[in-house]
C-alpha positions as CSV (number, residue, x, y, z in Angstrom):
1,X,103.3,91.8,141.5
2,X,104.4,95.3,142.1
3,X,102.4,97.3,144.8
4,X,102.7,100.1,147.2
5,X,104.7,103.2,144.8
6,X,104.0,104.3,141.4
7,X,106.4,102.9,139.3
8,X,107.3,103.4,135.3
9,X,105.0,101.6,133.3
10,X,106.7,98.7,131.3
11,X,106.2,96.9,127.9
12,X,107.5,93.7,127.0
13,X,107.7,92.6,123.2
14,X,108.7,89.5,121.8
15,X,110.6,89.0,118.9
16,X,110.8,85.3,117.5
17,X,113.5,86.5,114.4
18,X,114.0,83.5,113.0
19,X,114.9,84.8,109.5
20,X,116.1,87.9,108.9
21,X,115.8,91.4,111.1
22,X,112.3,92.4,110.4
23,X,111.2,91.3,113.7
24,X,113.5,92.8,115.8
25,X,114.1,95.6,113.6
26,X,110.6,96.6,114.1
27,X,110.3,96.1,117.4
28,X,112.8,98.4,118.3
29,X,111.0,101.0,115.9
30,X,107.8,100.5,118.4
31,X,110.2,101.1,121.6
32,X,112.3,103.9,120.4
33,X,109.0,105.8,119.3
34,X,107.2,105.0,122.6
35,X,110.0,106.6,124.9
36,X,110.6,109.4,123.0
37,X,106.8,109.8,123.6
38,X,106.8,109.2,127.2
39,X,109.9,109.7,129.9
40,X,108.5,107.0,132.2
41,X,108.1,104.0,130.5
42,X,110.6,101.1,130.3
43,X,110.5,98.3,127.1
44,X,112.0,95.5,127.2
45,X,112.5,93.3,124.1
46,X,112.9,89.8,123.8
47,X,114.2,88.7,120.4
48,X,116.2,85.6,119.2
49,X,118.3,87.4,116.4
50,X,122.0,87.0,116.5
51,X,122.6,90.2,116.1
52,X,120.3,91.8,118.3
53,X,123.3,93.4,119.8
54,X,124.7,95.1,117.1
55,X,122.3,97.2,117.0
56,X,121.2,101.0,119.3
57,X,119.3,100.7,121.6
58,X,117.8,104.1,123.6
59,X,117.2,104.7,127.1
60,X,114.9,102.6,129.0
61,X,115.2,100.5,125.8
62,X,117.0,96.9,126.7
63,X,116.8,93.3,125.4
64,X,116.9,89.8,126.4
65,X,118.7,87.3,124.1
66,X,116.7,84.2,123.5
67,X,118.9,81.0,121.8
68,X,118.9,81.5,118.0
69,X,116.5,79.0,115.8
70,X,116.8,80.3,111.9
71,X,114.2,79.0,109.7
72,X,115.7,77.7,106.0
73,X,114.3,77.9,102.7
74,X,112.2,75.2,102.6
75,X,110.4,76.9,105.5
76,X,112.3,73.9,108.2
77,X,113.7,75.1,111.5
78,X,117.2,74.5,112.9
79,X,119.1,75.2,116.0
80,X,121.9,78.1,115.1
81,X,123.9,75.4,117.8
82,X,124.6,71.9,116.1
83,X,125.0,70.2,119.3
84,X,121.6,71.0,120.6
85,X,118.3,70.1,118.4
86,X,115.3,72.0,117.2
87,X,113.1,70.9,120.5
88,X,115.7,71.2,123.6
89,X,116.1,75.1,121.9
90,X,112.3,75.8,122.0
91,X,112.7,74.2,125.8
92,X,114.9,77.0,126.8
93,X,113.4,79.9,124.7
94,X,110.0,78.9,126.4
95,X,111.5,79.0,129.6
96,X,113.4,82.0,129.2
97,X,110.3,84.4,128.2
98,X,108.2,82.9,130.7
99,X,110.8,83.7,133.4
100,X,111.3,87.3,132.1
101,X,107.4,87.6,132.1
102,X,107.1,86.5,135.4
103,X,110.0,88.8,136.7
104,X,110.0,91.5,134.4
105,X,106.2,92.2,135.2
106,X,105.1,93.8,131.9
107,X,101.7,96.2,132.2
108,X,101.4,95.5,128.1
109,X,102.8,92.7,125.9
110,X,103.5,92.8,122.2
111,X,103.6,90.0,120.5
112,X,105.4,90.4,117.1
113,X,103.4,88.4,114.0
114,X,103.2,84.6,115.7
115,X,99.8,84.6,117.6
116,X,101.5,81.9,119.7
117,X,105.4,82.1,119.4
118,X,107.6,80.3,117.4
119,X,106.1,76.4,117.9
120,X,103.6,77.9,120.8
121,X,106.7,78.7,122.7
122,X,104.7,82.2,124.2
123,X,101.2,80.5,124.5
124,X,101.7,79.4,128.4
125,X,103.6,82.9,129.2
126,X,100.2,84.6,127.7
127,X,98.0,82.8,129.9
128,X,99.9,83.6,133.1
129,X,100.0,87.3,132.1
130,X,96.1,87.7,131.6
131,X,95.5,86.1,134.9
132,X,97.9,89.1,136.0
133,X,95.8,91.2,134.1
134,X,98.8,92.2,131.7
135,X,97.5,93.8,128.3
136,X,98.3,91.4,125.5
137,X,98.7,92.8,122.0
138,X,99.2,90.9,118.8
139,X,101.1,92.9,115.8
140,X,100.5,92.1,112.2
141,X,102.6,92.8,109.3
142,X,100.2,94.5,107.0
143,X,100.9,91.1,104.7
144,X,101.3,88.0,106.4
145,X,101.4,85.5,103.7
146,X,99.1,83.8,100.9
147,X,95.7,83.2,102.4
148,X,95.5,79.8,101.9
149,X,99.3,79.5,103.4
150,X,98.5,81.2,106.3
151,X,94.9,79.5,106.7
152,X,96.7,76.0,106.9
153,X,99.1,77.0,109.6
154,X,97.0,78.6,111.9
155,X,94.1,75.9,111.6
156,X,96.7,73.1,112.6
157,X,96.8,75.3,115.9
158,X,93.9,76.7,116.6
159,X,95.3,79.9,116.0
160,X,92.1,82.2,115.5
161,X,90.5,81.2,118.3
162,X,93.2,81.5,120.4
163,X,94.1,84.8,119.2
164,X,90.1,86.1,120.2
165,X,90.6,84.2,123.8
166,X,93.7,85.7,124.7
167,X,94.7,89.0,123.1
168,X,92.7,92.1,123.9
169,X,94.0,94.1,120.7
170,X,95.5,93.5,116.9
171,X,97.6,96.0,116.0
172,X,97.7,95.7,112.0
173,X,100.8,97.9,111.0
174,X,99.8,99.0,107.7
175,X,96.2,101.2,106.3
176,X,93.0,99.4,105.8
177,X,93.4,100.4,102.1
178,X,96.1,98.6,101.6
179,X,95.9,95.3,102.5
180,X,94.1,93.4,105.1
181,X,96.6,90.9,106.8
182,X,93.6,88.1,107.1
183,X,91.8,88.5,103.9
184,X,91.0,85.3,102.5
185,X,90.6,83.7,105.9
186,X,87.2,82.8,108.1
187,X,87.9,85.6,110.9
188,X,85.1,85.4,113.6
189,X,83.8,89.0,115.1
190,X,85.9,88.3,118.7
191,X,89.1,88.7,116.2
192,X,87.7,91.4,113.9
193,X,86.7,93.5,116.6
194,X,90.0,94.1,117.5
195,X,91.5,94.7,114.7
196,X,93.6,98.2,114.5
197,X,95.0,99.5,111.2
198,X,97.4,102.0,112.3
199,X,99.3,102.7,109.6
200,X,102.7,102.4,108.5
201,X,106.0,102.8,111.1
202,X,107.5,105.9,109.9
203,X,111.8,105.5,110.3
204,X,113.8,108.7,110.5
205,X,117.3,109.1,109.5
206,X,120.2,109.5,112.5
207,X,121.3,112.2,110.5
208,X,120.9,115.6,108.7
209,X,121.4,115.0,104.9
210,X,121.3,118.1,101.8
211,X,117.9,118.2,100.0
212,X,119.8,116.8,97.2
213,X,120.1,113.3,97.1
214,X,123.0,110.9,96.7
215,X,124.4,109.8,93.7
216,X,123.9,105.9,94.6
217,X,121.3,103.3,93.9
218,X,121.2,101.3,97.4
219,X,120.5,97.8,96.9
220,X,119.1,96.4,100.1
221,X,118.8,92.3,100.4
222,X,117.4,93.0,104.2
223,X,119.1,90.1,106.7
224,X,120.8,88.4,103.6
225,X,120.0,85.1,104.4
226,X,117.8,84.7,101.2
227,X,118.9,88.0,99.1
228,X,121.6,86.4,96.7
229,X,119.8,86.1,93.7
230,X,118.9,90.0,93.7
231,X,122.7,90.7,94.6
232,X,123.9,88.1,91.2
233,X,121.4,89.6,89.3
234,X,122.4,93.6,89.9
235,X,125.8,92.6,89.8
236,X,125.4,91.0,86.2
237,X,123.1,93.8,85.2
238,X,126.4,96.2,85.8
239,X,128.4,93.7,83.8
240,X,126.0,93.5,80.8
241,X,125.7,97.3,80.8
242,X,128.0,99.9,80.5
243,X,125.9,102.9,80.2
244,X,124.6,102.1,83.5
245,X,126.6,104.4,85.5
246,X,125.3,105.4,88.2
247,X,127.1,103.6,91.8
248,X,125.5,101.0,93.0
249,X,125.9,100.6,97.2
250,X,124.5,97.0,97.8
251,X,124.0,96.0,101.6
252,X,124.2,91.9,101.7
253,X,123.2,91.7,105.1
254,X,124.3,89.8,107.9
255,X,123.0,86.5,107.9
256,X,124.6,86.0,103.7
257,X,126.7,83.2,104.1
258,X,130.7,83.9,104.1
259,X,131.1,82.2,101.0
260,X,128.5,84.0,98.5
261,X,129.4,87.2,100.0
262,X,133.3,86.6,99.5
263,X,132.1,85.6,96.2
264,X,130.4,88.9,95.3
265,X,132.7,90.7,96.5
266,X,135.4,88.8,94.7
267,X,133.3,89.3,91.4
268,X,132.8,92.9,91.8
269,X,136.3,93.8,92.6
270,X,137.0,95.5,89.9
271,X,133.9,97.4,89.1
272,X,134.3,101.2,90.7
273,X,130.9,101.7,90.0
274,X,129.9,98.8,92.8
275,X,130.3,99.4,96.0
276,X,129.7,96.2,98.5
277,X,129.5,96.8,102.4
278,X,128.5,93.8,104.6
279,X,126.0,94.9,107.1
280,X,125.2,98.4,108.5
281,X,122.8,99.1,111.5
282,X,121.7,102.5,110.4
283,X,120.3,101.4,107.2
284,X,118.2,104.1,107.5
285,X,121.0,106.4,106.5
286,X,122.1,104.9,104.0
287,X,118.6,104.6,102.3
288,X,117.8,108.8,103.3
289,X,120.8,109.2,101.3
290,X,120.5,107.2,97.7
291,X,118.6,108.6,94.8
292,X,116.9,105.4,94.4
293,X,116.4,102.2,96.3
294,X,116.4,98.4,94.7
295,X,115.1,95.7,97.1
296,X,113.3,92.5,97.7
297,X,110.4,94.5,99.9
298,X,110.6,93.4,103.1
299,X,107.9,95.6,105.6
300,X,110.6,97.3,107.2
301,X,112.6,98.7,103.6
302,X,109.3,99.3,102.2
303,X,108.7,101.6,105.0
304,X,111.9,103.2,104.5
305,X,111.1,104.0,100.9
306,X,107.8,105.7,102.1
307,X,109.4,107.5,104.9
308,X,111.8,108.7,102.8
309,X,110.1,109.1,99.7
310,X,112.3,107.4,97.4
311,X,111.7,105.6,93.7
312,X,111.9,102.0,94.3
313,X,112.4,99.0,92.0
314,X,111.2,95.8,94.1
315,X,112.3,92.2,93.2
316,X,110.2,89.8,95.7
317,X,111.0,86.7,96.7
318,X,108.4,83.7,96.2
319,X,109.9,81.3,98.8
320,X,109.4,80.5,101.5
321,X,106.7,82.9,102.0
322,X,104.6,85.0,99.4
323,X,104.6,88.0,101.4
324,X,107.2,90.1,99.5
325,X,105.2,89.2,96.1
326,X,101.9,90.3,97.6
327,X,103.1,93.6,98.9
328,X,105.4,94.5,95.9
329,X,102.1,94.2,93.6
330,X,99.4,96.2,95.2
331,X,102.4,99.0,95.6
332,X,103.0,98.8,92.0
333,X,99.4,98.9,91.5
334,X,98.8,102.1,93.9
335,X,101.6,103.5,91.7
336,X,104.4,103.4,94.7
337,X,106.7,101.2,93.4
338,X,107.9,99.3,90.5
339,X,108.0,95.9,90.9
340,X,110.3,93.2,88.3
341,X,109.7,89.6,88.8
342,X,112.6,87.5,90.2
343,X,112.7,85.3,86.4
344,X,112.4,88.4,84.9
345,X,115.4,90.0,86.9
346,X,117.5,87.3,86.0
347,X,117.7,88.5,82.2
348,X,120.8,91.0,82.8
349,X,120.0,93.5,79.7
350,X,116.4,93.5,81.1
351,X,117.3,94.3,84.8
352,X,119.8,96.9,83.3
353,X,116.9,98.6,81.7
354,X,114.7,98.9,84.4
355,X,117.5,100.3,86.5
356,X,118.1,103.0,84.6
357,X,114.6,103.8,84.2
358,X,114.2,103.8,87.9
359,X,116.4,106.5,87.6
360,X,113.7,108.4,85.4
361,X,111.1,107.1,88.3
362,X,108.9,109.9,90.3
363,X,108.8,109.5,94.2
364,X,106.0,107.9,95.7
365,X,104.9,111.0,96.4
366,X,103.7,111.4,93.5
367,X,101.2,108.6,93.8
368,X,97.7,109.6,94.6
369,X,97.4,107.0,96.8
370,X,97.9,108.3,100.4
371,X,101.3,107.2,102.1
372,X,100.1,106.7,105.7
373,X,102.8,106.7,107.8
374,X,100.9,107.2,111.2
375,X,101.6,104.3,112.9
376,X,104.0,105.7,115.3
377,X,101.6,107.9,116.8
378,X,98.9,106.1,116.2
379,X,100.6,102.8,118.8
380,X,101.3,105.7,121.4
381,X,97.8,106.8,121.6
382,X,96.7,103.4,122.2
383,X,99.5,103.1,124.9
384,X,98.3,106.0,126.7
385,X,94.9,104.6,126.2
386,X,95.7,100.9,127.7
387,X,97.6,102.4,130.4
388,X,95.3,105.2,131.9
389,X,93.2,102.8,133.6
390,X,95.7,100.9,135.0
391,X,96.6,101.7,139.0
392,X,99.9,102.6,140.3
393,X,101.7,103.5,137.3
394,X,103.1,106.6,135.8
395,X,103.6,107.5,132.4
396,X,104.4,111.2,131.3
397,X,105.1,112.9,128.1
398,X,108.6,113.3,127.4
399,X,107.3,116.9,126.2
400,X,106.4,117.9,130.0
């Protein structure tokens, strides 16, 4: 352990990513927001998304690359490496965070949605970090999946008790009027307790747009891995519809396999009013700059469209989680977003008609149900907070 001199404080997150960028994507919301809050503190995120270096990372912002598992449709794990299996990966990724733990020396550690890591691959690391006397924090998604989903897999671990015997707080990222992330489960008080709604992550855009919007729907299929149904169905909405003019700029993400997005492409060739671009890292951009945004609803494009105020059509997915459905309805019902089922999005004339209505749509905005997109500053508070008490460190506002 570090003695003698003040040194930056330092946060450690973990980021299992197994499907999609949500994880990591989020993650690096947290850490970009909590050193542009404070000039001496140093994050360090551990993530296992292939891509984690395609994206920006900010000063005193770093990560460490864990070996890739991806988790398929049917809700399986596999190795991204065919030569090595599912259980000699989790060996290494277990290794790897504890080592970075023990050298890295973290005064707080995030741990993003799994209580325990992918297959308990954290749960020794956050044992030897409270008998350090480490901070351990457990995010939430503000929807984590169906109760009685969710209810299943944590019993088989023992998840809720471990979760009140090692973490000192639960950060919910979402409002207590939206959803409750537990609901539907048997949560005893040493979990409740420390529960934290903080709100919604705000995002901000790189860039300095005109008040008036672009002329482009963005369709958004988030990582890809799962988004070609929506990405068929606006594509044979455009087809079926002429009068549907406006552009349509759809994102397939990277993790879309080379074949369906050669196949797109392909199929879309000679529509000017499609644009297709593989991946882009600022989506934010891209979104602060369409008049209208179609996705599946993932936590980090629905707080895009918040943060950005912009009229959304959502189209969940139902597989292999039912988190996408459950979010896309109680925005719908708050009056946010509009929300078409994925059967009913596969009728082309239908999804063509809800598109152009989406252009008639009002902002969320509009909505008399509150937008609460404090979470940023909300998490810093509770940094601050954490941090105070602890000796030998030295965090400073980045405003003096």
């Amino acid at each position: 352990m570090t003695t003698g001199r003040s040194r930056k404080a330092r946060i450690l997150m973990y980021s299992h990513d197994t499907f999609g960028l949500g994880h990591l994507r989020r993650c690096r919301t947290i850490a970009h927001s909590l050193v542009e809050d404070y000039s001496s503190l140093q994050v360090l995120i551990i993530s296992g998304a292939t891509i984690a270096g395609a994206f920006e990372y900010r000063a005193r912002v770093d990560f460490v690359k864990i070996p890739s598992v991806i988790k398929l449709r049917n809700g399986e794990y596999t190795s991204m490496d065919q030569h090595i299996n599912v259980a000699e990966t989790i060996a290494m990724r277990r290794s790897i965070i504890r080592n970075t733990a023990e050298t890295f020396e973290p005064d707080i550690f995030i741990i993003d949605k799994e209580p325990l890591g992918l297959r308990g691959e954290v749960e020794d690391t956050l044992h030897f970090l409270k008998g350090r006397g480490t901070t351990l924090v457990l995010g939430l998604r503000e929807v984590m999946d169906a109760p009685h989903l969710l209810d299943v897999e944590w019993k088989r671990n023992d998840t809720m008790h471990k979760i009140g015997m090692l973490y000192d707080d639960i950060w919910v990222y979402g409002p207590p009027d939206f959803y409750d992330p537990l609901t539907g489960l048997d949560v005893p008080d040493s979990v409740r307790e420390k529960m934290n709604f903080v709100g919604f992550l705000q995002r901000k855009a790189s860039v300095t747009r005109s008040s008036e919007a672009g002329e482009y729907l963005i369709v958004t299929t988030g990582g890809g891995g799962d988004g070609s149904d929506l990405v068929r169905d606006v594509i044979a909405a455009y087809k079926a519809d002429p009068t549907l003019t406006i552009k349509a700029m759809i994102v397939l993400g990277p993790y879309m396999p080379n074949e369906q997005r050669q196949q797109f492409m392909d199929h879309a060739a000679d529509d000017p009013r499609i644009e297709i671009i593989e991946f882009d890292n600022r989506m934010e951009d891209r979104i602060a700059g369409a008049r209208a945004v179609v996705a599946m609803g993932g936590y980090n494009t629905y707080c895009e469209i918040l943060s950005f105020d912009k009229p959304a059509l959502i189209v969940p997915r139902t597989q292999p989680r039912l988190e996408q459905l459950i979010r896309a309805r109680r925005a719908a019902e708050l009056g946010l977003v509009s929300m078409l089922p994925p059967q009913e999005a596969a009728d082309s004339q239908r999804f063509a008609n809800a598109l152009k209505e989406l252009l008639l749509r009002d902002p969320p905005s509009a909505s008399p149900a509150a937008l609460h997109l404090e979470g940023l500053p909300t998490i810093s508070k509770i940094v601050d907070q954490h941090l105070t008490d602890k000796k030998n460190l030295s965090l400073l506002s980045a405003q003096g």
